[in-house]
Backbone as JSON, one array per atom type, in Angstrom:
{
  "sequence": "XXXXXXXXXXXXXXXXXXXXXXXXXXXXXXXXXXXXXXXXXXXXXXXXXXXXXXXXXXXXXXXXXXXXXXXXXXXXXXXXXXXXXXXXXXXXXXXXXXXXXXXXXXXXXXXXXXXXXXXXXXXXXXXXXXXXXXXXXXXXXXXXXXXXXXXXXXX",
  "N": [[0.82, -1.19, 0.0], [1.75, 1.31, 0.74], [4.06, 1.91, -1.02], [2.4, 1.89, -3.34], [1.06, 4.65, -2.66], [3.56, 6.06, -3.07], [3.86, 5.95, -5.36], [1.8, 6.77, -6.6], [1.81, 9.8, -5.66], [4.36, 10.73, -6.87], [3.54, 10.7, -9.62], [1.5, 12.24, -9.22], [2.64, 14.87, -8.62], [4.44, 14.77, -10.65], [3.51, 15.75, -12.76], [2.11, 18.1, -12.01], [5.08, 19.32, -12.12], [5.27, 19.33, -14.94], [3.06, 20.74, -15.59], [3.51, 23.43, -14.92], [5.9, 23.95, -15.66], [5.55, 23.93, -18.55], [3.71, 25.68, -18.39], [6.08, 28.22, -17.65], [7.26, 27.84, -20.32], [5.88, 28.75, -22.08], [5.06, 30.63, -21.7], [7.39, 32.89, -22.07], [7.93, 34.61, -24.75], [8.67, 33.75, -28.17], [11.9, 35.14, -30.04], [11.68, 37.96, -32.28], [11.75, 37.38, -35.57], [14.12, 38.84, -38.16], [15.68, 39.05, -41.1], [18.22, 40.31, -43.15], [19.03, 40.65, -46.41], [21.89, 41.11, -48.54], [23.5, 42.17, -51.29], [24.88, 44.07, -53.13], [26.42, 47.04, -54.95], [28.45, 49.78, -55.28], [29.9, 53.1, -55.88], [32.53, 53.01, -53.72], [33.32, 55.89, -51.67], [34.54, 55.92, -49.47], [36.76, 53.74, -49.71], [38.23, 55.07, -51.89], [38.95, 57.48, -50.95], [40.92, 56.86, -49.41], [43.1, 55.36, -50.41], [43.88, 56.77, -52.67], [42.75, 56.07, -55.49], [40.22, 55.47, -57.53], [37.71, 53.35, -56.41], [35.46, 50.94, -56.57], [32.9, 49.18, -54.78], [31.46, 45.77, -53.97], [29.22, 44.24, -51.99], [27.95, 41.26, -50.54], [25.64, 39.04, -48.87], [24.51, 38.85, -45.45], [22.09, 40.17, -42.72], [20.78, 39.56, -39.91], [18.74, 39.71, -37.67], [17.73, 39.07, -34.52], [15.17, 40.46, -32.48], [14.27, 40.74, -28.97], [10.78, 40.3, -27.47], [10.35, 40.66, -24.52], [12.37, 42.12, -23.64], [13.67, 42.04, -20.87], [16.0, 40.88, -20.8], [17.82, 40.07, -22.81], [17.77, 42.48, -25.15], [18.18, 42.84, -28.09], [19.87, 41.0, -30.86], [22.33, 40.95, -33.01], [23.31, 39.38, -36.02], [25.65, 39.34, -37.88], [26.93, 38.91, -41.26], [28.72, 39.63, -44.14], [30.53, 39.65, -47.15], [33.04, 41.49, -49.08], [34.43, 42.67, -51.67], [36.31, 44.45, -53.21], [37.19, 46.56, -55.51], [39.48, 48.46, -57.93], [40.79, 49.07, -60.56], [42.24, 46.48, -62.47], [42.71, 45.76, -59.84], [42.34, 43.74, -56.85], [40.54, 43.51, -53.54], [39.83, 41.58, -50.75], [37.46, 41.48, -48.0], [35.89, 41.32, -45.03], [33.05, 41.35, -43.09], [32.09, 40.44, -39.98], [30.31, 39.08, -37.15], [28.78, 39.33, -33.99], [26.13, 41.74, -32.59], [24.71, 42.81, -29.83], [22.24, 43.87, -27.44], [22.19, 44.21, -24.4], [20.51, 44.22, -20.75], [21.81, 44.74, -17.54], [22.18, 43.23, -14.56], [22.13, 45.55, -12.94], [20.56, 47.16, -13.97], [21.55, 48.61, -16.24], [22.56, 49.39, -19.32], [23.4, 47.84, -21.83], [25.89, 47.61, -24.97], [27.43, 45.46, -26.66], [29.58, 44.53, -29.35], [30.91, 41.99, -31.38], [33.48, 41.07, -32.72], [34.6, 41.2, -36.52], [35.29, 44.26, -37.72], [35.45, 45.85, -40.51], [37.65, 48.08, -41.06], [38.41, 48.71, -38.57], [38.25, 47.31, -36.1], [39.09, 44.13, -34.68], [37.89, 41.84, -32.28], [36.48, 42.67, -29.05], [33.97, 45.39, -28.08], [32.35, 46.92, -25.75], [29.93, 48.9, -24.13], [28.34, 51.51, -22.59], [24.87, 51.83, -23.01], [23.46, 53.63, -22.35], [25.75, 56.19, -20.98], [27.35, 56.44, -22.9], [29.75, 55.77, -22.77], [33.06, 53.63, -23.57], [33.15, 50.37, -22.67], [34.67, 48.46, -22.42], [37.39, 48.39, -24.15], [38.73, 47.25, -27.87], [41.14, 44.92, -28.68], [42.49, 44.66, -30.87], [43.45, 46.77, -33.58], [42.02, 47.67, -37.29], [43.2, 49.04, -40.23], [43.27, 50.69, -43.42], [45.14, 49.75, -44.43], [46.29, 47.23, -46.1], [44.16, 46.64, -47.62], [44.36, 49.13, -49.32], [47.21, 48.77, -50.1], [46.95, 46.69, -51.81], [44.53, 47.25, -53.65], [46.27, 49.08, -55.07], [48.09, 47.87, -56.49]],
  "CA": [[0.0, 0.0, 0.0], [3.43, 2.2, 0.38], [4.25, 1.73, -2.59], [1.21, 2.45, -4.28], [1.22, 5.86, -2.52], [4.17, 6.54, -3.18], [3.91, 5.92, -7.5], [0.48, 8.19, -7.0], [2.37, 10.83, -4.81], [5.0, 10.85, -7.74], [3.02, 10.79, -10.19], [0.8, 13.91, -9.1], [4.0, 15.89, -8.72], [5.44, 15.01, -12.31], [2.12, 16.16, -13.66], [2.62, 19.55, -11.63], [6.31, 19.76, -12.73], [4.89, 19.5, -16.51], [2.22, 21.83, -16.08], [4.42, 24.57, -14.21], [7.42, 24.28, -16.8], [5.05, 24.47, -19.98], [3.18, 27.42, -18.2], [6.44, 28.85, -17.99], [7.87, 27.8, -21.35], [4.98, 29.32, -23.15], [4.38, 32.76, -21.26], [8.75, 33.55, -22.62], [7.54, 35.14, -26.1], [9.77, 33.86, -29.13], [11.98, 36.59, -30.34], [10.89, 38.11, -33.83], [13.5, 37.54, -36.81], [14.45, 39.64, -39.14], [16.86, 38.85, -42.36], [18.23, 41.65, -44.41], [19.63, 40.35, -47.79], [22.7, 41.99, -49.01], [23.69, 42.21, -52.06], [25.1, 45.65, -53.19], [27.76, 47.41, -55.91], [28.65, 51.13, -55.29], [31.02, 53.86, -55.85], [33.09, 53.1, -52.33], [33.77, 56.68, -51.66], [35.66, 55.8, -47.96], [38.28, 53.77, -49.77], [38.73, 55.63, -52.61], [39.77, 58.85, -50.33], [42.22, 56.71, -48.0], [44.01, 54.59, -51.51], [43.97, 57.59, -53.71], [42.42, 55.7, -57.11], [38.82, 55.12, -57.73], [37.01, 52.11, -55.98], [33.96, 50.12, -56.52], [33.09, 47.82, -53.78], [30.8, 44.62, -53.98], [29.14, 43.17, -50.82], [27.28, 40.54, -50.35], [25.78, 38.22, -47.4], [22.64, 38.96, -44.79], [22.48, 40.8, -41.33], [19.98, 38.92, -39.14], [17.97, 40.35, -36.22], [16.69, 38.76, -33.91], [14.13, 41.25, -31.38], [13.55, 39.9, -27.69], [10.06, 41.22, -27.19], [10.22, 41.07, -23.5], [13.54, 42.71, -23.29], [14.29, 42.06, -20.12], [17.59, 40.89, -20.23], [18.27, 40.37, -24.01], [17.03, 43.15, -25.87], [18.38, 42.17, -29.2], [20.97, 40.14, -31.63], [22.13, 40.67, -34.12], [24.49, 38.58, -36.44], [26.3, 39.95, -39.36], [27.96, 38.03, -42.28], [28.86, 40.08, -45.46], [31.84, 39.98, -47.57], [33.22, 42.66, -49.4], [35.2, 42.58, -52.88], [37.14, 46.23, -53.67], [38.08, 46.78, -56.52], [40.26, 49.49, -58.61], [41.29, 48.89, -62.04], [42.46, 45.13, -62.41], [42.93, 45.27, -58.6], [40.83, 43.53, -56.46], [41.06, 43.26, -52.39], [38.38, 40.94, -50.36], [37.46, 41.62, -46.56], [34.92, 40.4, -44.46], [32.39, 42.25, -41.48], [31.23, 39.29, -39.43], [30.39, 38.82, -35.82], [27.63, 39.61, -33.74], [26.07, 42.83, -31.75], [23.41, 42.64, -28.86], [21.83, 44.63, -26.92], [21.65, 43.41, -23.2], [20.04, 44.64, -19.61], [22.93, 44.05, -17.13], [21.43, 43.06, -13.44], [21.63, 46.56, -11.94], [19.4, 47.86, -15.01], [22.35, 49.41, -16.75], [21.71, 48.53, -20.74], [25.06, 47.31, -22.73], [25.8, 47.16, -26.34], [28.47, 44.37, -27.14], [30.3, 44.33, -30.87], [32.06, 41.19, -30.89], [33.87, 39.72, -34.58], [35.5, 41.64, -36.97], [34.33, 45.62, -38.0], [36.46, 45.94, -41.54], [38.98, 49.4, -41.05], [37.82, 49.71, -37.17], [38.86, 46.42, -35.01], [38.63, 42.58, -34.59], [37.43, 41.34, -31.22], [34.77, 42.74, -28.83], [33.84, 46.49, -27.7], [31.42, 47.3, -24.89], [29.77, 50.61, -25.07], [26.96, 51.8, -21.83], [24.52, 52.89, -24.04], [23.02, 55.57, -21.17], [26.45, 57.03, -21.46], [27.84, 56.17, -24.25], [31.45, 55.54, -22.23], [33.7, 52.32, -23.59], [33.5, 49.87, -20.7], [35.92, 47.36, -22.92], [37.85, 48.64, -25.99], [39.18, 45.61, -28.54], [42.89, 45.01, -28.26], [43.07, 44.97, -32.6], [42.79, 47.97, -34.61], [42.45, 47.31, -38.39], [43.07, 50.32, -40.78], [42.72, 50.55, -44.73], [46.77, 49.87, -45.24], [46.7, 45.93, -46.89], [43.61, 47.06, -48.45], [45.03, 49.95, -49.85], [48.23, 48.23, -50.93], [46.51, 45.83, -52.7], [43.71, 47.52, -54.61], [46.91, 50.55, -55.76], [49.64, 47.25, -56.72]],
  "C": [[0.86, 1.26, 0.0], [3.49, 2.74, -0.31], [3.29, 2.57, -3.86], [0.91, 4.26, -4.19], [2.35, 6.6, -2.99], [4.36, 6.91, -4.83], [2.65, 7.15, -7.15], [1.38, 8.96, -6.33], [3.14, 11.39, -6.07], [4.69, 11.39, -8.91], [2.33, 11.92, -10.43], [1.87, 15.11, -9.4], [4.88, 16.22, -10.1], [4.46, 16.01, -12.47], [1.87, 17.64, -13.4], [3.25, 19.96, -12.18], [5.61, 19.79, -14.18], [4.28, 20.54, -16.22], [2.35, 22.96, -15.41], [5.7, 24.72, -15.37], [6.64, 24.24, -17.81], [4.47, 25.72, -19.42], [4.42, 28.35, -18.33], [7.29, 29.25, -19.35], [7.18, 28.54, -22.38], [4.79, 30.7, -22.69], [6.58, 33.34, -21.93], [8.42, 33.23, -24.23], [8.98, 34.89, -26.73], [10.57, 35.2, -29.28], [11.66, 36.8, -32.19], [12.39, 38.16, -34.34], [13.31, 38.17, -37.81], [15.32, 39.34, -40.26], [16.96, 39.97, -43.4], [19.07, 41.0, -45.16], [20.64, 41.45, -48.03], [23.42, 41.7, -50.5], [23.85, 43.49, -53.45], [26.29, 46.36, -54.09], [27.65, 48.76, -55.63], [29.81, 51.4, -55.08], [31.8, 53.86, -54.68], [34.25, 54.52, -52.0], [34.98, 56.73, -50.34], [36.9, 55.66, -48.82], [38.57, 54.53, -51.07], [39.66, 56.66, -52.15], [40.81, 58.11, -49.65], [42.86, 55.78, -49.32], [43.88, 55.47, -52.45], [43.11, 56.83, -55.35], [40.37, 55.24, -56.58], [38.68, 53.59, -57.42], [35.79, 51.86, -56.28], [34.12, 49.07, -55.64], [31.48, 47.16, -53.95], [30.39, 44.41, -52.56], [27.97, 42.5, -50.59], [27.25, 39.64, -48.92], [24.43, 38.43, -46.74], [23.31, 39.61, -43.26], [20.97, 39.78, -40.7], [19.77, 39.25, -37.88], [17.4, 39.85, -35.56], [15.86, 40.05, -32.22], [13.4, 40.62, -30.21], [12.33, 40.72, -27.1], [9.69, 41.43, -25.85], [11.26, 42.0, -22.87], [14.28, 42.92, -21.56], [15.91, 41.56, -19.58], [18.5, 41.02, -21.47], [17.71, 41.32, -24.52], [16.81, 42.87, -27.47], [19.17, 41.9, -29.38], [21.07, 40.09, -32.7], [23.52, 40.26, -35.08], [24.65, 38.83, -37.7], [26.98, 39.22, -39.93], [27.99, 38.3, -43.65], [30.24, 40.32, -45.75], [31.48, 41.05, -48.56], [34.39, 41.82, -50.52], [35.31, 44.02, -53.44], [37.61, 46.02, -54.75], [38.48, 48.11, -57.87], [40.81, 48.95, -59.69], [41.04, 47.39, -61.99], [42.58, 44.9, -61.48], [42.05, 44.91, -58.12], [41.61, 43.26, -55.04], [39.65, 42.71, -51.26], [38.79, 41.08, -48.54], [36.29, 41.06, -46.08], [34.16, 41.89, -43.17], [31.44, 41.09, -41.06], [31.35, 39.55, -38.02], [28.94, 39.01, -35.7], [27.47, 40.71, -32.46], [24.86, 42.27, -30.77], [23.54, 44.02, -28.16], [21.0, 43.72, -25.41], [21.34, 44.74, -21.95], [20.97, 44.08, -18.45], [21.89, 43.87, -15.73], [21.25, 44.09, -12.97], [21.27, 47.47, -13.26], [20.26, 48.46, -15.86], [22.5, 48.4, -18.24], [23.38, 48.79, -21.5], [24.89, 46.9, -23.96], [27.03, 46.38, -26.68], [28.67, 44.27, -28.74], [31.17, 43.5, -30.57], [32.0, 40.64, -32.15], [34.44, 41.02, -35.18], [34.52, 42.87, -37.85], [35.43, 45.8, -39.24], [36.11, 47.85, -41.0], [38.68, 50.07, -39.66], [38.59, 48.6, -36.33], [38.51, 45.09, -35.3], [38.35, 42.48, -32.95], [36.15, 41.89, -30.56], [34.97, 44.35, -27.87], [32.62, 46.37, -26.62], [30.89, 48.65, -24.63], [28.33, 50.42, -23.97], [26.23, 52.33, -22.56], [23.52, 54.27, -23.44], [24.21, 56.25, -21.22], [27.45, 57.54, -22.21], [29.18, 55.88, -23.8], [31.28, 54.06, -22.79], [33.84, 51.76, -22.61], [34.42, 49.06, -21.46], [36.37, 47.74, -24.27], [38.46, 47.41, -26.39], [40.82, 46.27, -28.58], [43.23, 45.16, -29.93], [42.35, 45.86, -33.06], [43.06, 47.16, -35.92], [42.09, 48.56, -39.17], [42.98, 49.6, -42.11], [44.29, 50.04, -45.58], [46.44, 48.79, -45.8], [45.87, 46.22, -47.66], [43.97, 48.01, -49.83], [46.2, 49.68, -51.1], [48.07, 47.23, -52.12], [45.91, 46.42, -54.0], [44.76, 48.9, -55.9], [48.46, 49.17, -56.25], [50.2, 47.51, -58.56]]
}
């Protein structure tokens, strides 16, 4: 008879645990996605001014958003992956802008923007940035400027 109480006792309690963890699995709202297509040719007036000769730059790839609509701790995410193809006469010079940004709620309410992956002619690694006062809480240890670029697309 133990026994028997003890499988029903069990039993009641899973059946709780289920219907306490789907109540709360279903009240945390998906986040909404976004996909921006890239696929783009223009006059690239930046590098033209920092390599002296006329550029056209190519880039292709997608930015992807995702929007946490409760925002309480994530706000958003978003994950970048477009290459880049420069090119000046017969020259051609290929770069990349990949990583990913968010937008988080830190525990004492203070709201943080994270850049972490590679920003072509700005840095590789990861920046932190309060966005109430706009101060750097973590600058990235690599700068990357327009020089290999440069050298390439003017050989």
């Amino acid at each position: 008879m133990k026994r028997q109480r003890t499988i029903g006792l069990l039993a009641v309690l899973g059946a709780l645990l289920t219907v306490v963890l789907g109540a709360t699995g279903a009240a945390a709202q998906a986040p909404v996605k976004e996909v921006i297509p890239i696929d783009d040719e223009f006059a690239d007036e930046f590098l033209t001014e920092e390599c002296g000769v006329p550029v056209t730059t190519t880039a292709t790839g997608r930015i992807t958003i995702f929007t946490f609509p409760d925002g309480t701790v994530l706000q958003d995410l978003t994950t970048v992956n477009v290459s880049f193809v420069a090119t000046a006469g017969d020259n051609q010079a290929r770069f990349r802008d990949v990583g990913i940004d968010q937008v988080r709620v830190q525990p004492d309410g203070t709201v943080i923007s994270s850049i972490v992956g590679q920003v072509p002619f700005d840095f590789t690694g990861v920046m932190k940035i309060n966005l109430e006062t706009g101060e750097v809480i973590l600058e990235p240890h690599h700068e990357v400027d327009t020089t290999r670029v440069c050298e390439q697309l003017t050989a």
